[in-house]
VEXMARTOR-700120 format. One line per 8 residues: number of its first residue (from 0); their letters; for each residue x, y, z of N, C-alpha, C. Coordinates in steps of 0.1 Angstrom, whole numbers, always signed. Layout:
residues N
NUM	A	X/Y/Z/X/Y/Z/X/Y/Z; ... .
This chain:
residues 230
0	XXXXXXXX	+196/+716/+597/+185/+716/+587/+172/+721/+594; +160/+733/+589/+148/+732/+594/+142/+726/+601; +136/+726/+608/+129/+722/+609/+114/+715/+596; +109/+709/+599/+96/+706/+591/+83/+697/+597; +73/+701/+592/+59/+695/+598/+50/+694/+592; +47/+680/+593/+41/+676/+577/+26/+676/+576; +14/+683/+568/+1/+684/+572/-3/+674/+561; -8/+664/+565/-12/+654/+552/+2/+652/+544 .
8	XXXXXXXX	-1/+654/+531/+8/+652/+522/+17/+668/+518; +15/+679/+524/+21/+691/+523/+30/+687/+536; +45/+692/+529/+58/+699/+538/+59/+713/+543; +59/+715/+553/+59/+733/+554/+70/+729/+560; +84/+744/+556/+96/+741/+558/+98/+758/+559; +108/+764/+558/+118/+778/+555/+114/+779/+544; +119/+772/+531/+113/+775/+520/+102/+781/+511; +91/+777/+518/+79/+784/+520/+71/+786/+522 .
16	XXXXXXXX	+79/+792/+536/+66/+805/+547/+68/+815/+539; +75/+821/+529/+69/+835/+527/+58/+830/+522; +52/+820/+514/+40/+816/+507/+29/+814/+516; +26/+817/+530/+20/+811/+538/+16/+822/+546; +22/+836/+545/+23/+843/+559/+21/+857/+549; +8/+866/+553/+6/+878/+545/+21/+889/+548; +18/+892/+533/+30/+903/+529/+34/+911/+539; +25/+914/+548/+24/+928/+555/+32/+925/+571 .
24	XXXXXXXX	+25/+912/+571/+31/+906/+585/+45/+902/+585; +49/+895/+567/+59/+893/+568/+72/+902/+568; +70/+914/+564/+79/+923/+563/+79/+928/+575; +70/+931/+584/+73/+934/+603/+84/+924/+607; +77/+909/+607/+87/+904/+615/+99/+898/+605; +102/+906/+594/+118/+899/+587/+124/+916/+594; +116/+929/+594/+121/+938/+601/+128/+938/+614; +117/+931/+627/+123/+929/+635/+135/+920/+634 .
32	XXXXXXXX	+131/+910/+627/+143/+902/+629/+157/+905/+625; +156/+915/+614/+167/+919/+611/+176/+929/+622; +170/+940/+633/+171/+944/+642/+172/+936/+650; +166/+925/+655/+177/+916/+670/+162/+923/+680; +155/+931/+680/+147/+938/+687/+137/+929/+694; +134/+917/+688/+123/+909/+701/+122/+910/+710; +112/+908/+720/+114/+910/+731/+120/+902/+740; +121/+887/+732/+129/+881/+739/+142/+882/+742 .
40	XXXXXXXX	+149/+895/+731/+162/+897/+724/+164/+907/+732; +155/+913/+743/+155/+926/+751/+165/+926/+763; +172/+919/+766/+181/+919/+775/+180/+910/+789; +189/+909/+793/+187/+903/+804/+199/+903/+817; +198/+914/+824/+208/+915/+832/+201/+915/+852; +212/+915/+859/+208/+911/+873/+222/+922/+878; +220/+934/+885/+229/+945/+892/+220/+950/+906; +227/+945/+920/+241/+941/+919/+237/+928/+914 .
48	XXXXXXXX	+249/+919/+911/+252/+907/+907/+249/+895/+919; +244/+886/+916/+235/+879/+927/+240/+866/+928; +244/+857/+935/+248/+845/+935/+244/+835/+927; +254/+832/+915/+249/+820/+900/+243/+826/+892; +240/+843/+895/+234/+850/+882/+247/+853/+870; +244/+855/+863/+257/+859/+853/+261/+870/+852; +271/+878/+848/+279/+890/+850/+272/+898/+840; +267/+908/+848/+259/+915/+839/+264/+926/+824 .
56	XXXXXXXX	+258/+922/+814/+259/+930/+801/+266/+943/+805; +283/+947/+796/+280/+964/+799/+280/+969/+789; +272/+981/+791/+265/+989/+779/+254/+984/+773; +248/+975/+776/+237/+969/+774/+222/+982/+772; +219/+980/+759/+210/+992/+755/+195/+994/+766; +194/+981/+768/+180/+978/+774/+183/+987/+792; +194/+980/+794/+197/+986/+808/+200/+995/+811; +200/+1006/+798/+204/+1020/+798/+197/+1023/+797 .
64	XXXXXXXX	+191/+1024/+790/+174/+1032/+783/+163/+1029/+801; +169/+1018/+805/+155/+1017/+814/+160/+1029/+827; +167/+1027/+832/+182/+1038/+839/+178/+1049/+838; +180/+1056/+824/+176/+1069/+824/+160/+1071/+827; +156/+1065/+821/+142/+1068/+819/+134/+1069/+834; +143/+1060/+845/+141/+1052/+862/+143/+1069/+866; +155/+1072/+863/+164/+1082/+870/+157/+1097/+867; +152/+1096/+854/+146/+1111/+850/+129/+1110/+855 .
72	XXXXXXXX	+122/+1102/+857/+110/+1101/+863/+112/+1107/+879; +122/+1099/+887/+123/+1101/+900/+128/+1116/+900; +138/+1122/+893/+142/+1136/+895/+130/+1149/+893; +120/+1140/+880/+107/+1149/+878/+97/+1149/+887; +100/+1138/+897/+89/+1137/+909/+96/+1144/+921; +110/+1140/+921/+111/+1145/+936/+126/+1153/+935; +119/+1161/+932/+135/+1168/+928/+139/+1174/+940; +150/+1178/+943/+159/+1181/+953/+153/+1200/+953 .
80	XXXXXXXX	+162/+1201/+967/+152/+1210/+976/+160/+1227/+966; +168/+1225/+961/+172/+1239/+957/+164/+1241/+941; +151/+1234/+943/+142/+1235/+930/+150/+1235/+915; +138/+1236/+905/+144/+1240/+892/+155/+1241/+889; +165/+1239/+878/+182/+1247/+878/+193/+1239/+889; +182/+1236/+900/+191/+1233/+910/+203/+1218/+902; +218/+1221/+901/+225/+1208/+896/+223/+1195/+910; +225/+1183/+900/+224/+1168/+905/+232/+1163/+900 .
88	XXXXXXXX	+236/+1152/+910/+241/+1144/+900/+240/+1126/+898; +243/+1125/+891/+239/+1107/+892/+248/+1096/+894; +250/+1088/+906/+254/+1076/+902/+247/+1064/+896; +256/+1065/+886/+253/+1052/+880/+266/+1034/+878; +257/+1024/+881/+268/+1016/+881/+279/+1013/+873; +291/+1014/+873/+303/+1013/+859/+305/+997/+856; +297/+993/+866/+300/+979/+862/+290/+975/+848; +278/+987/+848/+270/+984/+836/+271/+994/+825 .
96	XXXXXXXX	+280/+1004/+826/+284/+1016/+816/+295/+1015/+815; +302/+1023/+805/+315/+1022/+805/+315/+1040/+807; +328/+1049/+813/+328/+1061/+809/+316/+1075/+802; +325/+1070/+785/+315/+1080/+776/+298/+1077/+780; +292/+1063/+780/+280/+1064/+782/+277/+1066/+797; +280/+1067/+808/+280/+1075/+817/+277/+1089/+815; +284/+1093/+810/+284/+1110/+805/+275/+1109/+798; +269/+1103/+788/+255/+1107/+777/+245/+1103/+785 .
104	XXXXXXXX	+246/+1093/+793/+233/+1093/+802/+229/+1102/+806; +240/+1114/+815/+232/+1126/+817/+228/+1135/+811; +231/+1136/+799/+226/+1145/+790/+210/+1143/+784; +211/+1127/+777/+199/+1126/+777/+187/+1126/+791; +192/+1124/+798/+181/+1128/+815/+172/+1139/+809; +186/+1145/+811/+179/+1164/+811/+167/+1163/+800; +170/+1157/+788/+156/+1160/+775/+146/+1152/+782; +143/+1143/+792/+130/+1135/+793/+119/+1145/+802 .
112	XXXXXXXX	+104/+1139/+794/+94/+1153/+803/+97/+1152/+817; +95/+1169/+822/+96/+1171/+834/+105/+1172/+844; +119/+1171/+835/+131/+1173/+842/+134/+1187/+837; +137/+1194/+851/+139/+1206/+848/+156/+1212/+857; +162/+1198/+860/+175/+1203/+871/+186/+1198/+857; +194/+1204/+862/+209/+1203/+853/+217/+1192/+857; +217/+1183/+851/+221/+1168/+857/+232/+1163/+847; +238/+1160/+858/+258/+1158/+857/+259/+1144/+862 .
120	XXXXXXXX	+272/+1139/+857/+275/+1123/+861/+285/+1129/+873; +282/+1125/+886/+292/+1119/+895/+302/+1117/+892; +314/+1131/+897/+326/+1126/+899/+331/+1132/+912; +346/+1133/+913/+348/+1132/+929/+348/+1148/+936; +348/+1158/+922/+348/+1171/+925/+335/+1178/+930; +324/+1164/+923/+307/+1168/+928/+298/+1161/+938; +308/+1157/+950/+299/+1154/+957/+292/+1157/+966; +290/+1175/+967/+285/+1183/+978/+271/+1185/+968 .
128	XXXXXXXX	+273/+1178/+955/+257/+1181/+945/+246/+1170/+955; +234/+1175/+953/+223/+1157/+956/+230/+1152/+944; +231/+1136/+953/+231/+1127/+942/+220/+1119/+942; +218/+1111/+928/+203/+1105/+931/+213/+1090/+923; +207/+1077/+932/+220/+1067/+930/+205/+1059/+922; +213/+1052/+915/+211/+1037/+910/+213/+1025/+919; +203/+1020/+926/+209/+1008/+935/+206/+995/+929; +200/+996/+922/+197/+980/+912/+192/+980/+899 .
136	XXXXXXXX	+192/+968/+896/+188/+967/+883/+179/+952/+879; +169/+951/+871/+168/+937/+865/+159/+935/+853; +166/+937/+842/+158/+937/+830/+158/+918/+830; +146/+922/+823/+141/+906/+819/+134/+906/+808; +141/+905/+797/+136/+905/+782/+128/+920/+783; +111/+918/+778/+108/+933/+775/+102/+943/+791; +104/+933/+805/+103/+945/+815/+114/+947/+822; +116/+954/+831/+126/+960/+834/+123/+967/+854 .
144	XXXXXXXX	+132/+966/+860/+125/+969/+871/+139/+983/+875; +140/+992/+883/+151/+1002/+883/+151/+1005/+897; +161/+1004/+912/+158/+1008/+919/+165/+1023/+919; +155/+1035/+925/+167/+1046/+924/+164/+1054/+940; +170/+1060/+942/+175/+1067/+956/+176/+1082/+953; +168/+1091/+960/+172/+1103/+960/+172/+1110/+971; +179/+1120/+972/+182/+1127/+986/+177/+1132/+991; +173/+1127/+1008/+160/+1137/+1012/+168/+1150/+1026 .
152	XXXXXXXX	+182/+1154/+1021/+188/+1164/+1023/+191/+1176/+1014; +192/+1189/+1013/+192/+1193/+1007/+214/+1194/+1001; +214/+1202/+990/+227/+1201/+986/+238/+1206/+1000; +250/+1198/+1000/+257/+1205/+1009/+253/+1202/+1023; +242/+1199/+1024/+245/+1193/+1042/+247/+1180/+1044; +250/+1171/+1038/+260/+1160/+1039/+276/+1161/+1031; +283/+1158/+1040/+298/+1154/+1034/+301/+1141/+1031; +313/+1138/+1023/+312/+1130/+1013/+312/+1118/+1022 .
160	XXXXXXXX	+317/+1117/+1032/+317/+1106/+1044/+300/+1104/+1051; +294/+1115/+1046/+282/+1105/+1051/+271/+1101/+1039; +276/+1106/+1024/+265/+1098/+1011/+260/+1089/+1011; +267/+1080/+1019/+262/+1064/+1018/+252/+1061/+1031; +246/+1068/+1037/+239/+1064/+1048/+229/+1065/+1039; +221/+1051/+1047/+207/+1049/+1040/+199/+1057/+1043; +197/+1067/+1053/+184/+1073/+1062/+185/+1088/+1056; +199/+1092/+1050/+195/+1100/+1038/+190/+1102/+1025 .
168	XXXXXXXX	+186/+1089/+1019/+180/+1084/+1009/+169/+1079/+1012; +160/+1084/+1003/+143/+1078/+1002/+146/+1069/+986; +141/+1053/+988/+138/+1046/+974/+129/+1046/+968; +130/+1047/+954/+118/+1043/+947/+122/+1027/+937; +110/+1022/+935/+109/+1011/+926/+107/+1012/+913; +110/+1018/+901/+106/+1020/+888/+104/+1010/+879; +90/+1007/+876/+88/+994/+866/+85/+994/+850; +93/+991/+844/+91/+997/+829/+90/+991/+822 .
176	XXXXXXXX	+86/+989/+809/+83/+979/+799/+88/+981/+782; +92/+974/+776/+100/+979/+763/+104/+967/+752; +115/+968/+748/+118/+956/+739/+117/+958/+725; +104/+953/+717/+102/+959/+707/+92/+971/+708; +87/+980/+714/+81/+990/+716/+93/+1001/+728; +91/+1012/+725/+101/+1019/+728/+98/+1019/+745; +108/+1017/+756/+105/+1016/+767/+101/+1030/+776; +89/+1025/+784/+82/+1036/+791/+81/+1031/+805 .
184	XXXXXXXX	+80/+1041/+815/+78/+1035/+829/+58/+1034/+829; +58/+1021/+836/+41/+1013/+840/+43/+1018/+853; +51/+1020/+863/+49/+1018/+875/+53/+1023/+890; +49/+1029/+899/+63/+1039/+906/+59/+1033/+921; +67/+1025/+929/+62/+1025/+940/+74/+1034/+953; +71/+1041/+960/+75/+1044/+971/+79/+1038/+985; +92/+1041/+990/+97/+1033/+1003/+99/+1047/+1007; +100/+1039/+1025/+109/+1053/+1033/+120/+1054/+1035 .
192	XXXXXXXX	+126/+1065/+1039/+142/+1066/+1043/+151/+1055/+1045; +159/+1053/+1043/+163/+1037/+1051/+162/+1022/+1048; +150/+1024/+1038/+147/+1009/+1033/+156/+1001/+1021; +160/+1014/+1014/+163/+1009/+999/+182/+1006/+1003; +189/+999/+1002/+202/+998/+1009/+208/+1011/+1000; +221/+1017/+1001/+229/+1023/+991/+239/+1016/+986; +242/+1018/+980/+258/+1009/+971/+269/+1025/+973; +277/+1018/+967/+293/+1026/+967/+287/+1035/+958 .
200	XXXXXXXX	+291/+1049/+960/+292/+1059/+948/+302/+1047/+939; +298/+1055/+923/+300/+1053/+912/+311/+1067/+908; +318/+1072/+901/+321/+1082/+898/+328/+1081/+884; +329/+1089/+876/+322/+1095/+862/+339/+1093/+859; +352/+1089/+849/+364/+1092/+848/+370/+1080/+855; +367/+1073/+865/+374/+1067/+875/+385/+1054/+866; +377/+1054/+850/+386/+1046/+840/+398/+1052/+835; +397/+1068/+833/+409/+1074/+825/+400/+1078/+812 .
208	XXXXXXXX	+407/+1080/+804/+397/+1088/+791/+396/+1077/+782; +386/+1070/+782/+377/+1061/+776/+372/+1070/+767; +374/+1079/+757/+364/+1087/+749/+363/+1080/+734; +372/+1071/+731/+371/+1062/+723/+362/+1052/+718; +357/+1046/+731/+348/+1038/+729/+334/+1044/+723; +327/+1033/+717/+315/+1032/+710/+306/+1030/+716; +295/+1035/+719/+281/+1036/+722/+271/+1032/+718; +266/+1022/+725/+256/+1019/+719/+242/+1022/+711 .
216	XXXXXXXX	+237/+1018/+701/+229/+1022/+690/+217/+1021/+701; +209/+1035/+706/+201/+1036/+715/+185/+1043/+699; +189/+1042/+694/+178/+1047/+685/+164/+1041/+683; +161/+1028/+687/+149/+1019/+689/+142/+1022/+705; +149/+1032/+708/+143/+1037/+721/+144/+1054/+725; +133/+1060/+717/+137/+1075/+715/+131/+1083/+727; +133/+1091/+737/+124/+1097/+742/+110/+1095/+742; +105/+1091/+751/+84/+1087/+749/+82/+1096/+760 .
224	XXXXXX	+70/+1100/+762/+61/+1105/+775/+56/+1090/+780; +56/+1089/+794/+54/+1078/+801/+46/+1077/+806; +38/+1068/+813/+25/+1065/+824/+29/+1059/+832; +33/+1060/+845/+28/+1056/+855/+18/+1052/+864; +4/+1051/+852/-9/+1050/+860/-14/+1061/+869; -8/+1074/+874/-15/+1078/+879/-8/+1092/+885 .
């Protein structure tokens, strides 16, 4: 049953708040509500996976959208040494994508401002490309934090036995904010060489042909121009 709370001798119940709450406001939030889109409703995951945290969402819209958006900022700041055109490619965690959205992640990369490199998902045929990794994750309803790694070698002078060394990767911290407003990066901090750990390559197929699966409705989060303050 409702709740209720009684003001004097008036009941206000479900029944009627539309009577109570202007037209205008009430059709936003019967809007949101009908979309699931609150911010409180914004996600909530922890990658890697942390002791007593819970196993993180996969395919989870929020943790995609923040990912790309993490991954295409850092590629438009520090792109790899064979400039423009030059191909990349991305690890991303499979424990939070499945296959096909692995693959659309990189497609949508390429449309965000200021990416100008040809960016491909990590598989085992591309790993003489830079890769630029995904090493964490932690959405918390509507902010979102993205750690990412990119190569401070140029393509082809590391072999696949040395990707994982930290002292070839420079970290960044990407802080973003979203939920019910479409998600944008607030924030970019800088580490050096060696600071940010690496995780395992990820690689793109490692499931078999997943092309079946359904993807998540990313459409409450379209392409934005972002601020990072500065």
């Amino acid at each position: 049953m409702a709740a209720r709370t009684s003001i004097g001798r008036t009941r206000i119940g479900a029944g009627n708040l539309a009577a109570r709450v202007p037209a205008a406001a009430m059709s936003v939030l019967l809007a949101v509500l009908a979309t699931g889109h609150l911010a409180g409703c914004a996600g909530w995951d922890t990658w890697p996976q942390q002791s007593g945290s819970a196993t993180p969402n996969r395919n989870s819209a929020p943790a995609i959208r923040s990912m790309e958006l993490a991954l295409a900022r850092v590629i438009a700041r520090a792109g790899p040494e064979g400039g423009e055109q030059q191909p990349v490619a991305i690890s991303v965690p499979t424990d939070l994508v499945t296959d096909p959205v692995y693959r659309r992640m990189a497609e949508r990369i390429m449309d965000e401002p200021g990416v100008t490199n040809i960016v491909v998902p990590l598989t085992v045929d591309r790993t003489d490309l830079p890769v630029y990794h995904v090493a964490g994750v932690r959405v918390r309803a509507g902010r979102a934090e993205v750690d990412v790694l990119r190569p401070v070698f140029g393509a082809g002078e590391l072999d696949a036995s040395e990707l994982g060394l930290a002292e070839a990767y420079q970290g960044f911290e990407v802080r973003l904010e979203g939920g019910v407003r479409p998600w944008r990066v607030t924030w970019i901090q800088e580490y050096s060489p060696g600071v940010t750990p690496v995780p395992p390559l990820s690689f793109a197929g490692a499931e078999g042909d997943a092309s079946a699966e359904a993807e998540p409705d990313l459409a409450v989060d379209p392409p934005t121009e972002q601020s990072d303050g500065g």
